[in-house]
C-alpha angles and dihedrals in degrees: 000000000000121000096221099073099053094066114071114223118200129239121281110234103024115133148186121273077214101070124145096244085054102057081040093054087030088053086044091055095052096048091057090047089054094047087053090046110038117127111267114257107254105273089219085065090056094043120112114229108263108247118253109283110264107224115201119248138160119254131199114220090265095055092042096059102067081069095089109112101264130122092011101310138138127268111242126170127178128226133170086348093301118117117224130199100215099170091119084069091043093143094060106038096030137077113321096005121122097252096045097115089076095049103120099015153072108290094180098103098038092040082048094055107028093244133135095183111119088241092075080061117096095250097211109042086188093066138072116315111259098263090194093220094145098058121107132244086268104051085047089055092044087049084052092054095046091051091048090051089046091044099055087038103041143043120246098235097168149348119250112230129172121261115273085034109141098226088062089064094044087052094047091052090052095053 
């Protein structure tokens, strides 16, 4: 009989389940695992603060001109007698923007008539509001068209009214 078959070798190539690539890719595993199921970061943490509530109130053309977008400020435009926040479209009614002319003031006439000339601005903001009597069939349609787009893209936060109005006094009591 021969020694040799009586001694077992072991197979050439067998190894561990405990290598040290597999803990490295099994680590790697669980870290991944932890990363998918990881609780989510509060979403309070991740909210931005709501901006102060807007409350509706009448202006007078000389209240209404310091909303132009300046110092901080909104961004308010008149049309019609209603009174628009347009800071959402900031960029286009604000400074700088191409419709900046009418930022603090009564748009009617200039939206009307598809104008941005300061003569479409009320000149004395002290005096009487524009009543638009004198535009055609066509710049009241396109004024139409311009209140029914404010009005589905920006809040109402006020009416315009001329000075002296009563409803200007009421309002400032109240305030």
């Amino acid at each position: 009989m021969d020694d040799r078959s009586s001694t077992i070798v072991p197979a050439a190539g067998v190894a561990s389940i405990a290598s040290p690539i597999n803990l490295v890719l099994l680590s790697l595993f669980l870290v991944l695992v932890y990363m998918r199921l990881r609780p989510a970061k509060p979403i309070a943490a991740t909210l931005l603060t709501a901006p102060p509530p807007t409350v509706f109130r009448v202006f007078t053309p000389p209240q209404l001109l310091p909303y132009d977008g300046n110092k901080g400020m909104p961004v308010y435009l008149a049309v019609r007698g209603n009174v628009f926040d347009v800071s959402p479209g900031r960029n286009f009614y604000g400074p700088g923007g191409p419709y900046e002319i009418f930022a603090g003031r009564d748009a009617s006439r200039g939206l009307a008539c598809g104008s941005f000339d300061r003569e479409m601005l009320t000149e004395n903001v002290e005096g009487p509001l524009d009543k638009l009597e004198d535009l055609g069939g066509d710049e009241m349609e396109a004024l139409r068209g311009w209140e029914e787009r404010f009005n589905e893209k920006y809040l109402v936060v006020g009416k315009l009214v001329p000075v002296g109005h009563a409803e200007v006094e009421a309002d400032e009591v109240k305030a």
